[in-house]
DSSP file (Angstrom, degrees, kcal/mol; ACC not computed):
  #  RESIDUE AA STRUCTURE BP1 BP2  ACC     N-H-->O    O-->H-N    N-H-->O    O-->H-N    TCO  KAPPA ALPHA  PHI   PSI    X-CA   Y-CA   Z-CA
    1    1 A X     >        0   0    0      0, 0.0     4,-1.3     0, 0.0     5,-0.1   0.000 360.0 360.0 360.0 -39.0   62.9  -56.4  -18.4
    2    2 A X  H >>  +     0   0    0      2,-0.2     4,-1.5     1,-0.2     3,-0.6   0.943 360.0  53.5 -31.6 -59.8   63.3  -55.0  -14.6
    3    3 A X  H 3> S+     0   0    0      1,-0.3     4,-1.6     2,-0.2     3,-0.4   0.927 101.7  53.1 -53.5 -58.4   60.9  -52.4  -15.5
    4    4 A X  H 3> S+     0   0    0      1,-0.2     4,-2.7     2,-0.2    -1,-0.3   0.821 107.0  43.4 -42.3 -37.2   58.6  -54.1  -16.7
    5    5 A X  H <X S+     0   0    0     -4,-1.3     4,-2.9    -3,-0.6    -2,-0.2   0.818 107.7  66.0 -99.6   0.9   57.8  -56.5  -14.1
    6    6 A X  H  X S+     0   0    0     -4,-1.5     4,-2.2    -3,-0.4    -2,-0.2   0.921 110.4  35.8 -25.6 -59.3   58.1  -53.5  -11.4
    7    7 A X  H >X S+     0   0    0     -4,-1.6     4,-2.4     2,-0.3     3,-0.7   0.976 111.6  61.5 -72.0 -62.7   55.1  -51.8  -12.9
    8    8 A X  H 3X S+     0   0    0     -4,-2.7     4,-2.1     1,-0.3    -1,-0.2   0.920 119.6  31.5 -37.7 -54.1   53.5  -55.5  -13.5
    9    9 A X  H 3X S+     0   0    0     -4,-2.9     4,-1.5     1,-0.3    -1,-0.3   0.960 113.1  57.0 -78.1 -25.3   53.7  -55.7   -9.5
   10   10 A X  H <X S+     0   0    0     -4,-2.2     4,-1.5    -3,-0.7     5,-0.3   0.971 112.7  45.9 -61.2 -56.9   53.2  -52.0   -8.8
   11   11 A X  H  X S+     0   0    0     -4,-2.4     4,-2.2     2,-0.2     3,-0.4   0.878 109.8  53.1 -58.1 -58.0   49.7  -52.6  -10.9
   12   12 A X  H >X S+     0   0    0     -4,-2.1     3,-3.1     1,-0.2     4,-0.7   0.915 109.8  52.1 -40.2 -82.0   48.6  -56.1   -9.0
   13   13 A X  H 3X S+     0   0    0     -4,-1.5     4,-0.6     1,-0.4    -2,-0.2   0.494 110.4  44.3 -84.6 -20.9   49.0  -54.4   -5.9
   14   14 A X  H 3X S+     0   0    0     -4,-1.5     4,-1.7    -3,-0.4    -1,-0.4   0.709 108.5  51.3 -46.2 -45.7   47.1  -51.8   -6.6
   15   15 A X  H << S+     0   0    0     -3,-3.1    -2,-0.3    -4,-2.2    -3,-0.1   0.593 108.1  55.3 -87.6   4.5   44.4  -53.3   -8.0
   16   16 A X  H  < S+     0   0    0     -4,-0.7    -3,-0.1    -5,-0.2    -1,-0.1   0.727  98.3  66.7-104.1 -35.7   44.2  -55.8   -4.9
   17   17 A X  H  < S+     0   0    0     -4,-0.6    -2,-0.2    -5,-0.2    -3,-0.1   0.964  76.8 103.5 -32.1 -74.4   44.0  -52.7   -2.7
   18   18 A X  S  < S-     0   0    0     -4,-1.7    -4,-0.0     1,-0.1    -3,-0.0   0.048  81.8-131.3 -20.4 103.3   40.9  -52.2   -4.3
   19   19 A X        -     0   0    0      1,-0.0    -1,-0.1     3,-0.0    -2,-0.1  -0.275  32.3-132.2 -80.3 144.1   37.9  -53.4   -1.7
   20   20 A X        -     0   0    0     -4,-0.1     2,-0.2     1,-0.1    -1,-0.0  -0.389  39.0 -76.8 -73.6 173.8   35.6  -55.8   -4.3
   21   21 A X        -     0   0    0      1,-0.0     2,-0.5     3,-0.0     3,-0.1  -0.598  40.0-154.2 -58.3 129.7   31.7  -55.1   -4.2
   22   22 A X    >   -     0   0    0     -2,-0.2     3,-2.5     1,-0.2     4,-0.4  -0.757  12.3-176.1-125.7  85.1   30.1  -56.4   -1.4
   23   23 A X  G >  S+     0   0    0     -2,-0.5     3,-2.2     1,-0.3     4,-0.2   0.932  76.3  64.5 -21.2 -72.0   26.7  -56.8   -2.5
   24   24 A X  G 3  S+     0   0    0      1,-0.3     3,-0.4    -3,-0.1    -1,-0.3   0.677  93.3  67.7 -52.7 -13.4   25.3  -58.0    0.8
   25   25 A X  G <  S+     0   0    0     -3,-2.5    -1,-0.3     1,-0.2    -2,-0.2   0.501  82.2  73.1 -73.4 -11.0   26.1  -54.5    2.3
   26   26 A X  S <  S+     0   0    0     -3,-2.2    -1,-0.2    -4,-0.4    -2,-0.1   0.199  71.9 157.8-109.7  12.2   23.8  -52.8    0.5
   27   27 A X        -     0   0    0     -3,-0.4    29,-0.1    -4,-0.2    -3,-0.0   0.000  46.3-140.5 -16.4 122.0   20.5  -54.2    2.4
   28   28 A X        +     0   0    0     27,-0.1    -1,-0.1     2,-0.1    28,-0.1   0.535  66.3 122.1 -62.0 -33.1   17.2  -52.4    2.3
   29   29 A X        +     0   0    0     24,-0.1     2,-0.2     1,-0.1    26,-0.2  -0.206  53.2  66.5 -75.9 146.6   16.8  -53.4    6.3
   30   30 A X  E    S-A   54   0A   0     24,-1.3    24,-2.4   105,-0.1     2,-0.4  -0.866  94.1 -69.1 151.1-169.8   16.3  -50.1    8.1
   31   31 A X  E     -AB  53 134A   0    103,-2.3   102,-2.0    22,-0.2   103,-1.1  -0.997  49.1-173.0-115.2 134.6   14.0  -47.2    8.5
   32   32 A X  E     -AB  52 132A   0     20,-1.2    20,-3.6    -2,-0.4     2,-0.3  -0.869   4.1-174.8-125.5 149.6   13.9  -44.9    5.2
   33   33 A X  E     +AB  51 131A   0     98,-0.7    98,-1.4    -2,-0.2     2,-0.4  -0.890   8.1 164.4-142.1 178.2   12.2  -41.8    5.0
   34   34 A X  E     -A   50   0A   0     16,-0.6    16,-1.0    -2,-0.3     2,-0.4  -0.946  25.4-145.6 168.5 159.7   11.5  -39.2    1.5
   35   35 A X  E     -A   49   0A   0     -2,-0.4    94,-0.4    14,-0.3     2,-0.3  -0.987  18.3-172.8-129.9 119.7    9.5  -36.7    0.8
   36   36 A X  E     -A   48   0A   0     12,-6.2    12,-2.1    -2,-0.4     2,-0.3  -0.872  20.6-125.0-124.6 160.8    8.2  -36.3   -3.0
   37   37 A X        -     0   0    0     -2,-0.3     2,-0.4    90,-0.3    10,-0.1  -0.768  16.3-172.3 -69.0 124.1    6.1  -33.2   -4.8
   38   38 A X        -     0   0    0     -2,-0.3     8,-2.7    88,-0.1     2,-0.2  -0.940  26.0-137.0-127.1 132.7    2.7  -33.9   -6.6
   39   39 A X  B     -L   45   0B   0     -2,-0.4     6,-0.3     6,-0.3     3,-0.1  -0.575  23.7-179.7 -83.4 152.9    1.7  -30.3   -8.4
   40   40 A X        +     0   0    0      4,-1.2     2,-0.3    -2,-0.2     5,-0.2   0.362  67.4   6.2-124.3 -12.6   -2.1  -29.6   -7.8
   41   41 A X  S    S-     0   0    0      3,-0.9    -1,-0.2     1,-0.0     0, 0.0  -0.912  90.0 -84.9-169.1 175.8   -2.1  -26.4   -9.6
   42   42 A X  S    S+     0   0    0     -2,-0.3    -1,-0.0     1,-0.2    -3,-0.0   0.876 132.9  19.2 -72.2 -29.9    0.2  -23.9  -11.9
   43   43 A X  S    S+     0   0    0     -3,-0.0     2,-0.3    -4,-0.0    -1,-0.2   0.233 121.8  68.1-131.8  20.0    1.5  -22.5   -8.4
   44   44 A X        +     0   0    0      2,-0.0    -4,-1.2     0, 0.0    -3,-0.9  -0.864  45.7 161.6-120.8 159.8    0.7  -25.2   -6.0
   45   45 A X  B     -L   39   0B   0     -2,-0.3     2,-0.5    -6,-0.3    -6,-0.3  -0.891  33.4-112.4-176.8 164.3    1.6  -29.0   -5.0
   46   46 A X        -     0   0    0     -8,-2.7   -10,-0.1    -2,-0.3    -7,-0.0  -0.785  21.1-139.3-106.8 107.9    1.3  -31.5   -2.1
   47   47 A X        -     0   0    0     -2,-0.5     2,-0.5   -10,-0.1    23,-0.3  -0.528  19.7-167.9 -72.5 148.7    4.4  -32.8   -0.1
   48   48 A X  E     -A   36   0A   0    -12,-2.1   -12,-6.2    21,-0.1     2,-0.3  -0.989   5.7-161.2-120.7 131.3    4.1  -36.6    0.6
   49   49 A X  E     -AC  35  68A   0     19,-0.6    19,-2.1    -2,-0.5   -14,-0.3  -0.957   2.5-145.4-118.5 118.8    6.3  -37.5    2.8
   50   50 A X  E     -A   34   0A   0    -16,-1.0   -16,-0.6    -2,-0.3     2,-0.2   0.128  13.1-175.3  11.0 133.2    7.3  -41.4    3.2
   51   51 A X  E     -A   33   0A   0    -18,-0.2    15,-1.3     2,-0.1     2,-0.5  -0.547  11.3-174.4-145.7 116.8    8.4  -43.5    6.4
   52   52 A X  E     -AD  32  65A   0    -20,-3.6   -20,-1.2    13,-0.2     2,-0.4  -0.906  16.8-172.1-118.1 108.0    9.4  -47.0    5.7
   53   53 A X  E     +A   31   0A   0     11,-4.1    11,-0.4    -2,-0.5     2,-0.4  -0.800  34.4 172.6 -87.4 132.7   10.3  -49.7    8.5
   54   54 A X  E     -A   30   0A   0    -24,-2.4   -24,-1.3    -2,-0.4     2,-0.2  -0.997  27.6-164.3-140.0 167.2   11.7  -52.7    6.3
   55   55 A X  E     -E   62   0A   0      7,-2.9     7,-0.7    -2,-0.4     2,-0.2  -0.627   8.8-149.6-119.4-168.3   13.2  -55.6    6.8
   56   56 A X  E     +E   61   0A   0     -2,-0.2     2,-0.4     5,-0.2     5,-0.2  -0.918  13.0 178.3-136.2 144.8   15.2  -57.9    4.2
   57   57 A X  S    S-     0   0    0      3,-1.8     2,-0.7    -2,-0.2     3,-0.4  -0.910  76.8 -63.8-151.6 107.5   15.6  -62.1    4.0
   58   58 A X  S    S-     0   0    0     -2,-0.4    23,-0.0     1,-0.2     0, 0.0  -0.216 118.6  -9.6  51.4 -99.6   17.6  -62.4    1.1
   59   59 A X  S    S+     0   0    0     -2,-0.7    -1,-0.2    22,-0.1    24,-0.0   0.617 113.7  95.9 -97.7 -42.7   15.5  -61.1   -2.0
   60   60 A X        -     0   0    0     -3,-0.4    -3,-1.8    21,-0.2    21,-0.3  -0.226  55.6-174.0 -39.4 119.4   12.6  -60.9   -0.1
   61   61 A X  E     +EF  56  80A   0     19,-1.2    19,-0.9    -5,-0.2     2,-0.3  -0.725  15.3 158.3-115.8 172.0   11.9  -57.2    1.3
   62   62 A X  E     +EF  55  79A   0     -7,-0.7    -7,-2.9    17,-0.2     2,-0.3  -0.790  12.5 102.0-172.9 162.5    8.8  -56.6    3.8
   63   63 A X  E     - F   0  78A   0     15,-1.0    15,-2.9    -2,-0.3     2,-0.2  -0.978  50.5 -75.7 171.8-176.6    7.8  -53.9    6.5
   64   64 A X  E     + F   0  77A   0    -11,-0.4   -11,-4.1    -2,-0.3     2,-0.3  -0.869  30.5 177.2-140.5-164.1    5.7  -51.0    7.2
   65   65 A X  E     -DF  52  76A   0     11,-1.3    11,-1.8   -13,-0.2     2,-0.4  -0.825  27.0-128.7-169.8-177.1    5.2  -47.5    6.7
   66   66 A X  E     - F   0  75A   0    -15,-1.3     2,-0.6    -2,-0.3     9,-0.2  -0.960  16.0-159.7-151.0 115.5    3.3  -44.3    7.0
   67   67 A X  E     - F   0  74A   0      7,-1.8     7,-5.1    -2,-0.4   -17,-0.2  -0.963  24.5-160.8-102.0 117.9    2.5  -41.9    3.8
   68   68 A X  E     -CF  49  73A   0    -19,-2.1   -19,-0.6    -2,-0.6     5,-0.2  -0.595  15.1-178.7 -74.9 160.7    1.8  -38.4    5.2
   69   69 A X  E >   - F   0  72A   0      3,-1.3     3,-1.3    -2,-0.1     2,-1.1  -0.479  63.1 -54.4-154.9 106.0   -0.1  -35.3    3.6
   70   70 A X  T 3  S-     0   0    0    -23,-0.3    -2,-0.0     1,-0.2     3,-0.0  -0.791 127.4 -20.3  90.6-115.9   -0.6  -32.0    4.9
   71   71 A X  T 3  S+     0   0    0     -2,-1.1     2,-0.5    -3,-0.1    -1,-0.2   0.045 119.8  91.3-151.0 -18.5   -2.3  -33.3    8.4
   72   72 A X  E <   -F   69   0A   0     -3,-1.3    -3,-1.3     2,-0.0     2,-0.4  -0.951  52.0-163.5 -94.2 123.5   -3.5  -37.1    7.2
   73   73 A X  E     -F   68   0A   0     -2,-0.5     2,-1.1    -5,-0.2    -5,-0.2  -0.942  16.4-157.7-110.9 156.9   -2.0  -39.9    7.3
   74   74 A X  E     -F   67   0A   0     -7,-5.1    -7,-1.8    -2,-0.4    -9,-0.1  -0.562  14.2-147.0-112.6 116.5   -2.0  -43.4    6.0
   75   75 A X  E     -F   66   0A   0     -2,-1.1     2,-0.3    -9,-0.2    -9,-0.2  -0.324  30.3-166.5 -52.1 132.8   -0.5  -46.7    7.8
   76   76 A X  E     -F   65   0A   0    -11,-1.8   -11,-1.3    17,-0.1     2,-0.2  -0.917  23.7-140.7-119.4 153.8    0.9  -49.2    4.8
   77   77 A X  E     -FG  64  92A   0     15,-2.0    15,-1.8    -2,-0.3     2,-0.4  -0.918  29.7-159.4-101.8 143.4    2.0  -53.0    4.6
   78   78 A X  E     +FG  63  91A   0    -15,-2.9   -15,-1.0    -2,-0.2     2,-0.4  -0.943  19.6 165.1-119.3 121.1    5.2  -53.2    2.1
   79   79 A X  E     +FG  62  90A   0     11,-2.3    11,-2.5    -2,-0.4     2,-0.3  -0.770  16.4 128.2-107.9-177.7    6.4  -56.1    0.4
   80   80 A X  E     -FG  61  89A   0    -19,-0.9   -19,-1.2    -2,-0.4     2,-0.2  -0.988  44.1 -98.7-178.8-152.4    8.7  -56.3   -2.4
   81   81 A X  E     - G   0  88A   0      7,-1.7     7,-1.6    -2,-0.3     2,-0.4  -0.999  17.1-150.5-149.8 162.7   11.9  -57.7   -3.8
   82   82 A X  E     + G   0  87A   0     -2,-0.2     2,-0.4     5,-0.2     5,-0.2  -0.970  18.6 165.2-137.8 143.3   15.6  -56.6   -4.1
   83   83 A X  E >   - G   0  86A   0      3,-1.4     3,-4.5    -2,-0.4     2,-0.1  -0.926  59.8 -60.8-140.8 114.4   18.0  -57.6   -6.9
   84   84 A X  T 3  S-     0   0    0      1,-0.4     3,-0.1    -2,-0.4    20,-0.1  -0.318 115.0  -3.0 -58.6 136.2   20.7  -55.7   -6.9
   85   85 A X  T 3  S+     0   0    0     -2,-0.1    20,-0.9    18,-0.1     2,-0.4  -0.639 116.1  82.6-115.6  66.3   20.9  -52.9   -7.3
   86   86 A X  E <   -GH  83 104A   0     -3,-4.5    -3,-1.4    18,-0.2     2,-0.4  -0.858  52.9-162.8-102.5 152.3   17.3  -52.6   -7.9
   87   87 A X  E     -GH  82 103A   0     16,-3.1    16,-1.3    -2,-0.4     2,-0.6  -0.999   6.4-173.3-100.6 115.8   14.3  -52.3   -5.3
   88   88 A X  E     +GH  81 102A   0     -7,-1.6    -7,-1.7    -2,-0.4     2,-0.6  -0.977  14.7 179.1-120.3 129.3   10.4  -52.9   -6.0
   89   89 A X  E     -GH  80 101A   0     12,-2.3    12,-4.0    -2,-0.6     2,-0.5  -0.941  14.0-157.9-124.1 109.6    8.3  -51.9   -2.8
   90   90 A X  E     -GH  79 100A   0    -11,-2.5   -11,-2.3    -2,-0.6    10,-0.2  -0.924   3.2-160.2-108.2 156.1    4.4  -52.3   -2.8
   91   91 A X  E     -GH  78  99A   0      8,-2.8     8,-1.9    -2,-0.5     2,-0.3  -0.828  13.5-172.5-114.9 144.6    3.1  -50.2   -0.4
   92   92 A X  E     +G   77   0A   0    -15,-1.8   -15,-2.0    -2,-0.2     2,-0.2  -0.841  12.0 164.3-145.0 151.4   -1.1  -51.8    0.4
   93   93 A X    >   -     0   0    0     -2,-0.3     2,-0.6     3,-0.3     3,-0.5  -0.787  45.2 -98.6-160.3 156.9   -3.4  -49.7    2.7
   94   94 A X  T 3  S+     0   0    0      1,-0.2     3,-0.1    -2,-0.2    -2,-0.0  -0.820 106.4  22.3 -86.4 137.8   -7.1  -50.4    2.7
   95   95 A X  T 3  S+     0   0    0     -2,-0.6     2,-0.3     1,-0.5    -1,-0.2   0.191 108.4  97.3  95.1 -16.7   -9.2  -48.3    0.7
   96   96 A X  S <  S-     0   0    0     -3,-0.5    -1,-0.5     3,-0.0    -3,-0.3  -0.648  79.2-117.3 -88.8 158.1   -6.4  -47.4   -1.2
   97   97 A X        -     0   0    0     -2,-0.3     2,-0.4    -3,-0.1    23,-0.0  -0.553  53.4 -86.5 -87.8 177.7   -5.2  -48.8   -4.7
   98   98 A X        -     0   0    0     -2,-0.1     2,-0.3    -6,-0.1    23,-0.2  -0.572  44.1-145.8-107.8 131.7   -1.5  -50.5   -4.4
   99   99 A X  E     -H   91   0A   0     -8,-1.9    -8,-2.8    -2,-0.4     2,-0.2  -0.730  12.9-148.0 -93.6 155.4    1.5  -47.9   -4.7
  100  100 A X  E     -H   90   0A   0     19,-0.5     2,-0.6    -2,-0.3   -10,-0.2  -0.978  11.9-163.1-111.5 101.1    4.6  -49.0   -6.4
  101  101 A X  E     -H   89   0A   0    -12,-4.0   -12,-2.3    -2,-0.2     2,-0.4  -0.776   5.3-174.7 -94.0 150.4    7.9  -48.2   -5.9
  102  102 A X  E     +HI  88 117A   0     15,-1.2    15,-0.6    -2,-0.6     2,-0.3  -0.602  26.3 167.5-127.6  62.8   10.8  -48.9   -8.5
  103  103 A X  E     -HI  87 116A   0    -16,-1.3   -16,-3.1    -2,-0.4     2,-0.2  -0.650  23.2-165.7 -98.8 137.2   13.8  -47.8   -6.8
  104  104 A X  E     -HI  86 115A   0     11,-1.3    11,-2.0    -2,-0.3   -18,-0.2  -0.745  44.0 -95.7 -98.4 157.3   17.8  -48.4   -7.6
  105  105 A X  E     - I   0 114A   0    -20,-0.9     2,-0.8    -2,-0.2     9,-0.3  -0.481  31.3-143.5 -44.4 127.0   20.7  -47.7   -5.0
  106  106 A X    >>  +     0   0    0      7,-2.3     3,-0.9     4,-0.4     4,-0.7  -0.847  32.6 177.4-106.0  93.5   21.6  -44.1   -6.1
  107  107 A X  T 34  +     0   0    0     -2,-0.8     4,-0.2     1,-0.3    -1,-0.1   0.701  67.4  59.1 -80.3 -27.5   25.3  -45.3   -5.2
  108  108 A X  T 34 S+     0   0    0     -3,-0.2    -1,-0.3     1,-0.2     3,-0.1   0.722 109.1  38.9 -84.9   1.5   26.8  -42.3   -6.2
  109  109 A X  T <4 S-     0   0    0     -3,-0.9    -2,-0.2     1,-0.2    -1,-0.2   0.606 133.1 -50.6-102.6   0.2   25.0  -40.2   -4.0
  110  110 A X    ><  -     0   0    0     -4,-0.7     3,-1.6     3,-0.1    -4,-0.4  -0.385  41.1-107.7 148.5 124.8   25.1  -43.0   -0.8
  111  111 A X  T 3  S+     0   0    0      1,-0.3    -4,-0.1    -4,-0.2    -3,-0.1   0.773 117.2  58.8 -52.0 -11.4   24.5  -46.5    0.0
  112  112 A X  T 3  S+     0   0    0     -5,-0.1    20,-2.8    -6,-0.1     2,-0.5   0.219  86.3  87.2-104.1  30.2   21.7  -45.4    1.8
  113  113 A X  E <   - J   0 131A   0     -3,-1.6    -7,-2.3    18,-0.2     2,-0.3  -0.981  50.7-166.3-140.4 127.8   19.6  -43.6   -0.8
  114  114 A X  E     -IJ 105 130A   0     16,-2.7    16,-0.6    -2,-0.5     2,-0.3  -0.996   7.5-173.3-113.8 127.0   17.2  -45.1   -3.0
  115  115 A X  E     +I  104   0A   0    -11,-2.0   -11,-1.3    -2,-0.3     2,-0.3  -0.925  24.5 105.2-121.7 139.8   16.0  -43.4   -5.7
  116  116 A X  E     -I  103   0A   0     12,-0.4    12,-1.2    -2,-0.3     2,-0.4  -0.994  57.5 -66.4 172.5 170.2   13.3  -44.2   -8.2
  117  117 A X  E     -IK 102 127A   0    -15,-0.6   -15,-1.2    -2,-0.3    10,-0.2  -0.687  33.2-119.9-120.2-170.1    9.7  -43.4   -9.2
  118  118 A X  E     - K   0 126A   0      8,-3.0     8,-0.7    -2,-0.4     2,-0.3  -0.615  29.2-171.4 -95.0 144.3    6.1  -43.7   -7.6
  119  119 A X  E     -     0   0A   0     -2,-0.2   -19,-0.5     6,-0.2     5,-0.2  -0.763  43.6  -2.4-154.8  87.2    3.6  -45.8   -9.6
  120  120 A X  E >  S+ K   0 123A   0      3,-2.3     3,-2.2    -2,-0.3   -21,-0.1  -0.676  81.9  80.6 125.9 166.5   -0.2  -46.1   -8.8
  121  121 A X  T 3  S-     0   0    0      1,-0.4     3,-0.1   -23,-0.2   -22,-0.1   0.697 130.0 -45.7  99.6  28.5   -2.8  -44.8   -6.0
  122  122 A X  T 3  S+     0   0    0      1,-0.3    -1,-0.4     0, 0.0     2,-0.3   0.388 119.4 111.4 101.8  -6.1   -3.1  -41.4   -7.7
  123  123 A X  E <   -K  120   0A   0     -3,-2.2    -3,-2.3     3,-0.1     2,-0.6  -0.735  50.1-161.2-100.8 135.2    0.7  -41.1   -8.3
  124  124 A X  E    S-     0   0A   0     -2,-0.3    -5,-0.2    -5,-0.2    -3,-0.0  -0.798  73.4 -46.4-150.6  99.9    2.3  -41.2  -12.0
  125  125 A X  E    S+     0   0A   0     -2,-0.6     2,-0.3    -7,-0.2    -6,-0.2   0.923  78.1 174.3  18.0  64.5    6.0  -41.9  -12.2
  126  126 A X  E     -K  118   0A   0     -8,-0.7    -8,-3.0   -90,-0.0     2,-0.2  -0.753  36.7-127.7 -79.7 129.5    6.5  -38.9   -9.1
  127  127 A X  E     -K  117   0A   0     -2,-0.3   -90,-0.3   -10,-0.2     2,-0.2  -0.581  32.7-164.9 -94.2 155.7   10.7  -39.7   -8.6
  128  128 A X        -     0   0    0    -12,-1.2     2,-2.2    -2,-0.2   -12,-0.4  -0.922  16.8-159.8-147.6 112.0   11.4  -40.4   -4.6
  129  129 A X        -     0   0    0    -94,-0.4   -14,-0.2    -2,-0.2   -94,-0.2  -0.362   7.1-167.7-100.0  74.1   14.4  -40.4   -3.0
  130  130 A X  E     - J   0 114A   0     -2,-2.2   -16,-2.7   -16,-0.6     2,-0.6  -0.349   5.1-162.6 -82.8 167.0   14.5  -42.4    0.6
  131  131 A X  E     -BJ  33 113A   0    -98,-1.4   -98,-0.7   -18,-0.2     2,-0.4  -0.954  26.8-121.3-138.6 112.5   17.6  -41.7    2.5
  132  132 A X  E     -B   32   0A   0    -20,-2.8  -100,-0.3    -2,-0.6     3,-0.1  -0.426  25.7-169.7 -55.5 107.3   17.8  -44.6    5.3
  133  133 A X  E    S+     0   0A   0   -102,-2.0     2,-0.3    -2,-0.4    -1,-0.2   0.963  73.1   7.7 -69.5 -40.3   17.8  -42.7    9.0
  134  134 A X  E      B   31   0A   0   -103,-1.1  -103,-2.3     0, 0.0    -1,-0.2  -0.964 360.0 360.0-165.0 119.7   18.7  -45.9   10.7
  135  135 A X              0   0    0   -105,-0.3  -105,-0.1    -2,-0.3  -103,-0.1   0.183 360.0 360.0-101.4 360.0   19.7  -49.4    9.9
């Protein structure tokens, strides 16, 4: 009977060790940046690269941003919304149609990587991985 409730406490106290999920660390607010591929050809394709200012209030997400290519670029406004651990960011530019991002936490590679694909504005579910520079 000793034995038993050793292990019983050895196990509690382990498992209280354990830090719980803290949900609220995992906040969008920051600058995120990514770089994605679009092929143009059998031996060609176009990097776009990403830069995302955002903020978070609760669910709400909103910012801005810069989509590069090549020597162009376009200024964006983002809203979205975050449930964890999902992210939806539309990215609006005038003259453009409205990009979509669909991003999850990619938790096993970092809290600070969102991964997900691109949806709209000439883009057709291109995966994007933004890596948060800066909180």
């Amino acid at each position: 009977m000793m034995k038993k409730g050793i292990i019983a406490a050895v196990l509690v106290a382990l498992v209280a060790c354990k830090e719980p999920l803290d949900i609220g660390s995992f906040s969008v607010t920051g600058t995120w940046r990514g770089t994605t591929y679009v092929k143009v050809s059998a031996t060609d394709s176009i990097a776009y690269t990403f830069r995302l200012d955002l903020e978070q209030d609760q669910e709400n997400v909103s910012g801005d941003g810069v989509v590069s290519a090549a020597t162009d670029s376009v200024q964006t406004d983002v809203d979205g919304t975050w449930a964890f651990p999902n992210v939806t960011l539309r990215m609006s530019a005038p003259e453009y149609g409205d990009l979509q991002f669909n991003g999850t936490f990619a938790r096993q590679v970092s809290r600070d990587s969102l991964v997900g694909p691109l949806i709209g504005s000439g883009f057709t579910n291109t995966n994007l991985t933004l890596v948060r520079q800066a909180p």
